[in-house]
C-alpha positions, 0 to 999 in steps of 0.5 A: 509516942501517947501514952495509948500508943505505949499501951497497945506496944504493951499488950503486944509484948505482954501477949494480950489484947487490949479488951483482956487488959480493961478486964484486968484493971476492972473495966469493960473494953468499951470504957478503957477504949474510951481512955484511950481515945482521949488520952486521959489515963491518970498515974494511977490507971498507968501503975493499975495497968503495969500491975496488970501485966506484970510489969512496973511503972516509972515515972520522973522528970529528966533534968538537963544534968540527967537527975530525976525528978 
């Protein structure tokens, strides 16, 4: 699944619509469409975007042994 993939299962859990998320993290809908379509979201936008909907943000490698990186 893309992260834009996760992002719209996101708005739906949370109840909101794509357009009401860009407005949370402070751009317009056609800006954070924009993202979306090209898959350029940074670890910053991605941990702006769960704050804006309440929720966290995890991010780790899985080693074969199930360490996290």
């Amino acid at each position: 699944m893309t992260i834009s993939e996760q992002i719209k299962v996101l708005c739906v859990r949370s109840d909101i619509s794509v357009a009401e998320l860009a407005r949370r993290v402070g751009t317009t809908p056609q800006n954070f469409n924009s993202k979306m379509k090209r898959e350029s979201f940074t670890i910053a936008d991605l941990e702006c975007i769960a704050k804006a909907v309440g929720c966290s943000f995890e991010r780790y490698f899985v080693l074969r042994d199930g360490d996290k990186v």
